[in-house]
C-alpha positions, 0 to 999 in steps of 0.5 A: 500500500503506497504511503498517504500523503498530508493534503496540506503539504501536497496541495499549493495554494493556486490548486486550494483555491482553484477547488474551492472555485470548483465547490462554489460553481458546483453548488451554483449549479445544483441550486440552479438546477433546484430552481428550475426543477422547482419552476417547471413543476409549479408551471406545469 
């Protein structure tokens, strides 16, 4: 079994901060996705 690394020595800051950016868009999306759900079933 290959040794596990610490995330904090692995990881620099531009790729920490890149995936945040990635969390903050992925949560957008599902509220996104929620809201038009949501739109489409009180139109129907």
């Amino acid at each position: 079994m290959p040794p596990t690394r610490n995330p904090q020595e692995s990881i620099s800051r531009s790729e920490l901060r890149n995936h945040e950016f990635a969390l903050v868009l992925h949560w957008v999306g599902v509220a996104l996705l929620a809201y038009f759900l949501a739109d489409l079933a009180f139109q129907a």
